[in-house]
C-alpha positions, 0 to 999 in steps of 0.5 A: 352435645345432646343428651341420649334423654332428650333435646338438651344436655343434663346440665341444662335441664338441672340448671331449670329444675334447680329454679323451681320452688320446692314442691315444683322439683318433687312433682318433676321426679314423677315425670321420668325415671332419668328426671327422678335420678338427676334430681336425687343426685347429691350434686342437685341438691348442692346445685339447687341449694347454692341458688337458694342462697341468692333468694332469701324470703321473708317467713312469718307465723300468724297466729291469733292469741286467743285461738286454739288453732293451729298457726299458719306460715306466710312465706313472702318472696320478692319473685314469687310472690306471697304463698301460704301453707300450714305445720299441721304435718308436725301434729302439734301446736308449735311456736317457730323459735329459729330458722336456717338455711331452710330449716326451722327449729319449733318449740311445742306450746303445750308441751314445755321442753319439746322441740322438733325441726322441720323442713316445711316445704317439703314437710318433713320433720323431726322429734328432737330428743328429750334432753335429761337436763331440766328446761332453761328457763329464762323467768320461772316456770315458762320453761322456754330458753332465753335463746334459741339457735339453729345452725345448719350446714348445707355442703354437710347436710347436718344442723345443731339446736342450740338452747341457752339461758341464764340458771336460775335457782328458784326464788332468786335473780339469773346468776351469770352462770350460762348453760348451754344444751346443744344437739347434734343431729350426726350423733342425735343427741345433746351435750351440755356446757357452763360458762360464765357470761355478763352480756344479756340479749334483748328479746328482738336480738334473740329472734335475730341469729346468724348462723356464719362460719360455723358459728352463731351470732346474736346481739347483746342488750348494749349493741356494742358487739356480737356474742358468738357461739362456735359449735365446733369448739363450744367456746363464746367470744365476742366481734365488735360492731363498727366504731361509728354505731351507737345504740341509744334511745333513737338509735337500734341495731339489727343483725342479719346475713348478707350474701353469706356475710355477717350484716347490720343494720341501723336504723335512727331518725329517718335514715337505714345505713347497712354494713356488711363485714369484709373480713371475718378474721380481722373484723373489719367492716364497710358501710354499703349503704345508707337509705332515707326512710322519709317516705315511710317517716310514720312506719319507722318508730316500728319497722325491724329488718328482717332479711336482704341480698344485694338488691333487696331488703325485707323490713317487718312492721306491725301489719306489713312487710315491705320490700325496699329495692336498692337498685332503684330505691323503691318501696313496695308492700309485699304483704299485710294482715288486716286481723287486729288480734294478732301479734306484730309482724315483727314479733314471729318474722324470719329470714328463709329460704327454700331448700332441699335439707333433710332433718332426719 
């Protein structure tokens, strides 16, 4: 049946509007009042957000170390390509802390303590407030959390901060005491809890959170399990990792998502071997696949993995990111940097995607 707009049905036309980039859909809400409606339409954005999901990205903010300038945003996508755009909109110099769902979380460099989040593709941001607690330092006086981690709900349309670190009175070595700040962007303020925790995390495993089932995930030091922070309780608890991943000297561990899943990736000698977790509730756990890293041999010592689906793994080294597609097992340069100033690639790399999320 046609639409009384126009050739084909609306479903259709969202079906297409909802495969185009982000900036691609606000340009189409110019084009008619009937477009602009569908597109501003709840059911649009749950639409558009749900293909989204199928299409993660590889984010990465390169920054010189001696520039006083503002950083740039490389955003690498298997289908599209690699495009480029900048934070300026923010007016602050800032350093990407987490990512989520389309979301990222920034930390002000000059301004310890300041956070904002912000939707960069369609450049919207927000002022988080000032939280009445000092900053959570990890070693005094950097006055940055030892983890930092967004959580976002795309059926909710609402997202939390959270900044965690060991208190340290000063002088003196952490304590186990662990104080968390979380903020709510519903009632857009923060709260505060204490718990005791032994677990450290490495500075690798901070940069990898994983925001799943109203929780979120990191790694600890030992990589013999997962600490989980559930936002609606404030309570930690612990998952295993699989029986057969050890953590040594020519072994390492990443976490990531896969398709909605909680995912890990080990990485020793020259092989890649991805699990991927079946059942969140019993934690069990199935090795999907297993990858020689032969052909890259002189790229393993340094190659993190960033982001996967079902066909595809993004993996960072120290100038690249590459692509490694499953299906028919081939590797393939997606983006480099010929700067020798900056920073590892690894270093500031995200898992992302492109959503339609508001942060206000």
């Amino acid at each position: 049946m046609n639409s009384p707009y126009g050739v084909f049905p609306d479903e259709v036309i969202l079906q297409i509007l909802a495969r185009l980039p982000v900036k691609s859909v606000f340009k189409t809400k110019v084009v008619c009042k009937v477009w602009y409606k569908l597109i501003s339409d709840k059911y649009f954005t749950n639409l558009y957000n749900e293909l989204s999901v199928k299409n993660p990205m590889v984010l990465v903010q390169i920054s010189e170390p001696s520039s006083e300038s503002r950083s740039s945003l490389i955003c690498v996508d298997n289908l599209k390509g690699v495009s480029e755009f900048s934070l300026d909109f923010v007016k602050d110099r800032v350093k990407v802390r987490a990512c989520c769902n389309g979301l990222l979380c920034l930390s002000s460099i000059p301004d310890k303590g300041v956070y904002y989040v912000c939707n960069p593709l369609t450049r919207e941001y927000k002022l988080l407030p000032r939280s009445r607690e000092r900053p959570i330092t990890r070693f005094h006086p950097d006055g940055e959390a030892s983890l930092v981690g967004l959580g976002c709900d795309l059926m909710k349309q609402k997202y939390n901060v959270v900044l965690a670190g060991y208190h340290r009175s000063f002088g003196h070595r952490p304590e186990r005491t662990f104080i968390c700040m979380v903020y709510d962007s519903e009632l857009n303020k923060w709260r505060k809890f204490v718990s005791l925790q032994d677990d450290q995390f490495t500075h690798m495993n901070k940069n990898q959170v994983v925001f799943i089932n109203g929780g979120l995930h990191w790694l600890t030091d030992s990589c013999s399990c997962m600490l989980v922070l559930d936002l609606g309780t404030d309570v930690w608890r612990k998952i295993q990792l699989p029986h057969e991943i050890s953590c040594g000297v020519r072994s390492r561990v990443y976490l990531l998502e896969l398709d909605g899943r909680l995912s890990v990736i080990q990485i020793y000698e020259a092989w890649m071997v991805i699990w991927v977790m079946e059942d969140y509730d019993k934690e069990e756990w199935r090795m999907v696949d297993k990858v020689s890293l032969r052909c890259i041999r002189g790229m393993v010592p340094g190659i993190f993995p960033i982001s996967q689906n079902d066909n595809f793994v993004y993996l960072a080294t120290h100038k690249q990111v590459l692509v490694y597609q499953r299906n028919n097992r081939v590797w393939k340069e997606m983006f480099s940097v010929k700067d020798s100033s900056t920073l590892p690639l690894w270093f500031s790399a995200h898992a992302f995607r492109g959503t339609l999320f508001s942060c206000h």
